[in-house]
C-alpha positions, 0 to 999 in steps of 0.5 A: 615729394613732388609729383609730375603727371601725364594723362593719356587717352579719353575724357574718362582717364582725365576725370581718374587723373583730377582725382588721383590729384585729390588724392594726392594733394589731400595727402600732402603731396605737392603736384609740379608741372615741370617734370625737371623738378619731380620726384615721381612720375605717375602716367594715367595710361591707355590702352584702347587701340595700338596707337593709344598703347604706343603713346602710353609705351613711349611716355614711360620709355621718355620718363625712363630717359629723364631718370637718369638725367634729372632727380626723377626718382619713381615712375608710376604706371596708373590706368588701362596700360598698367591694369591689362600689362602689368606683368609685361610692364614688370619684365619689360620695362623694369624703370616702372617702380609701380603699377596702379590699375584703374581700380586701385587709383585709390591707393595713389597716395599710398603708392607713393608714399612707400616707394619713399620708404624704399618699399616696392609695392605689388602692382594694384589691379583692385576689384572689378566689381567696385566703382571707384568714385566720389573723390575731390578733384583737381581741375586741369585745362579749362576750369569752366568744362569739366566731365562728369564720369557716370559709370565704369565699364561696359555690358556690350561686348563689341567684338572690336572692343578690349574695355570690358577686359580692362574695365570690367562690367557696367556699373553705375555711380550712385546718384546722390554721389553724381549730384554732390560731385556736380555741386563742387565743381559748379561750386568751384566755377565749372559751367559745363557738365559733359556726361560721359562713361563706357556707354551713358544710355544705360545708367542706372540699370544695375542699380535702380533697375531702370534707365535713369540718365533722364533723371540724373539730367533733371536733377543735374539741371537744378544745379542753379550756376550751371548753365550746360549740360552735353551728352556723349558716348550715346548707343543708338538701341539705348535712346529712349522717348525719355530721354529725347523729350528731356533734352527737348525740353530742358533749357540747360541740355545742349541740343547735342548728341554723340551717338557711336554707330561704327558703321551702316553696313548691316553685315559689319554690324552683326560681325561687330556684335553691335545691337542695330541695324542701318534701319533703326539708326535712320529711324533714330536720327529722324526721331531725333530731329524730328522732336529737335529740328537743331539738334547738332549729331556727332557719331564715329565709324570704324573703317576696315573691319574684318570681312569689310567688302567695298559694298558695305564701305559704300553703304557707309558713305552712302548713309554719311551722305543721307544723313548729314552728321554735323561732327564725325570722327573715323578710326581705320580698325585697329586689331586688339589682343584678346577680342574675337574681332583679331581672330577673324578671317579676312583682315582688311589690308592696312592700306585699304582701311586707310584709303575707306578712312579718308573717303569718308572724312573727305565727304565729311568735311565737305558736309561739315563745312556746308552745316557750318556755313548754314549757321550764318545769320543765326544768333546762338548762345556761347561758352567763352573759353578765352581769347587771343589778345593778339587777334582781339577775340575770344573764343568760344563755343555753341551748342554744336560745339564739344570741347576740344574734339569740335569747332570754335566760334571767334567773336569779336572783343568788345567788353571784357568776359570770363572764361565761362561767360555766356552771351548770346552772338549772331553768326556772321562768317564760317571758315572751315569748321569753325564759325565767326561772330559778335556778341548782340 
């Protein structure tokens, strides 16, 4: 059997993506990237907001397409899609041969391996309160970044948010686990850790009793060939003094921080179920940069909550302007099923969360463009992710700089480097978002 996968939505999805390849592969099973010569087709699915679910829909419907004109014979749904609307996927889309939650990855293998038997399994939802994990993966894309998934689910209830109904509660993968999986990707050439979960800021809480993501940094940190370590998905309210002091002190930590605020307007935070305040926020960021004076901010905003008055978009451009984030990302509000957040009164017009969208990405670039321009004359470590041969570059990335969602920095060819190569390169133009230099 050859298998040909699709992976969807965030950085989670792909680490259970490079695991279930693992999986597979350990099993004998052979992977291919053409989907012309596939047997299977599993779609590692998402279903956070409705655009997320439309691709995922539309990727089953393609493969559905393909089974009649090519030897496609299965189609596995795995992921959030399949977890939450197994019995819609079922009675709607009857080309899906099965279905595999996000607690069941496991079971991928087995899967498989009936549907050749002429079998067709039950869908698998697994257990909520088991943290699948410590499995081998199967790098995709670039091979020298990769993301390290420390917990599954989340505790928060946001009342936008659906993940808890998907995922389940907060639960952490034990460290010693965490820091084996890190020693095999450094061992097989990955340069940089991206800490990532539903919320990384609590790790460790349910089961050491105590916030430990600056413990499992440190030790991460002896890994003695990995060279960086990014933090993302960073709630404001759970930033501690701790772990501010280890991303200041420790040399492999980029000075790099994503922390999701969703708005600034304290009326929308409260109806969001968010645990601060526009105050504390402010109060964060200064702690930040006080102890960090180059610290590099990433945050996301929601625009057009329910009940959102232009006074609180206002607020929310007004604190964008104060505070001068160095990468930003706005979402228009997207209603999702079964979250108190649908069922509220005054729904925002799509019209208008659209409008507030784009005046907050307006003023973004703009502050983008400026902190990009600050950076001309500095010299700063780079990440090499590869080259245009047509343009004699390479391309890379600074601290400031998360793959695939940030900026880039072109230096010019000089001598031949690895992907996964740091060198040290002054910064001598800035176009847009992205910067220009040369190695020193």
């Amino acid at each position: 059997m050859k298998v040909y996968f699709i992976s969807l939505g965030c950085d989670k999805n792909t680490v259970e993506t490079q695991m279930m390849l693992g999986i597979l592969m350990d099993a004998g099973i052979e992977i291919t990237e053409d989907e012309y010569e596939a047997d299977a087709c599993v779609i590692n699915s998402c279903a956070f907001i409705a655009d997320a679910k439309r691709e995922s829909i539309n990727a089953i419907l393609e493969m559905a397409r393909l089974k009649e004109e090519s030897k496609l014979k299965y189609i596995v749904v795995a992921g959030c899609l399949g977890q939450r609307y197994k019995d819609e996927l079922q009675e709607q889309i009857p080309e899906v041969d099965a279905i595999v939650g996000i607690n069941s990855f496991d079971k991928i293998a087995e899967v498989l391996i009936s549907l050749e038997d002429k079998e067709h399994p039950a869908p698998l939802t697994g257990d909520e309160d088991k943290v699948l994990c410590g499995f081998r993966r199967v790098l995709t894309g670039i091979n020298h970044s990769a993301s390290l998934k420390i917990a599954e689910g989340c505790n928060k209830r946001c009342t936008y948010c659906a993940i808890p109904k998907i995922r389940g509660n907060y639960r952490s993968v034990p460290m010693e686990v965490l820091l084996k999986e890190a020693e095999d990707l450094v061992r097989n050439g990955v340069r940089e850790l991206v800490i990532v979960a539903q919320e990384t800021t609590v790790y460790g809480v349910d089961i050491y009793g105590r916030k430990s993501l600056p413990e499992l940094i440190r030790k991460l940190a002896l890994i003695e060939d990995l060279k960086m370590i990014r933090l993302m998905y960073c709630y404001p309210e759970e930033i501690t003094d701790e772990l501010i002091e280890v991303m200041r002190d420790e040399p492999k930590v980029c000075h790099y921080i994503d922390i999701p605020i969703q708005s600034a307007s304290d009326a929308v935070l409260k109806k969001m179920g968010r645990r601060t305040d526009e105050a504390s926020i402010r109060e964060l960021i200064g702690r930040l940069r006080e102890a960090i004076p180059d610290i590099a901010i990433r945050t996301t905003l929601i625009s057009g909550f329910p009940g959102e008055k232009g006074s609180d978009h206002r607020k929310t451009l007004q604190f964008v302007k104060d505070m001068r984030f160095d990468r930003l990302g706005v979402f228009a509000y997207s209603p999702e099923e079964g979250t108190p957040a649908a069922k509220m009164k005054h729904q925002v017009p799509s019209f208008i969360k659209k409008i507030r969208q784009n005046s907050i990405m307006r003023l973004q670039q703009k502050i983008a463009y400026e902190k990009a321009a600050e950076c001309k004359g500095r010299v700063m470590d780079v990440m090499i992710d590869g080259e245009l041969p047509e343009d004699n570059v390479y391309v890379g990335r600074t601290y400031r700089d998360a793959q695939g969602i940030d900026g880039y920095i072109f230096i010019e060819k000089k001598r031949e480097l690895m992907s996964g190569d740091v060198i040290r390169a002054l910064v001598t133009d800035a176009t847009g978002y992205d910067l220009l230099g040369h190695e020193v």
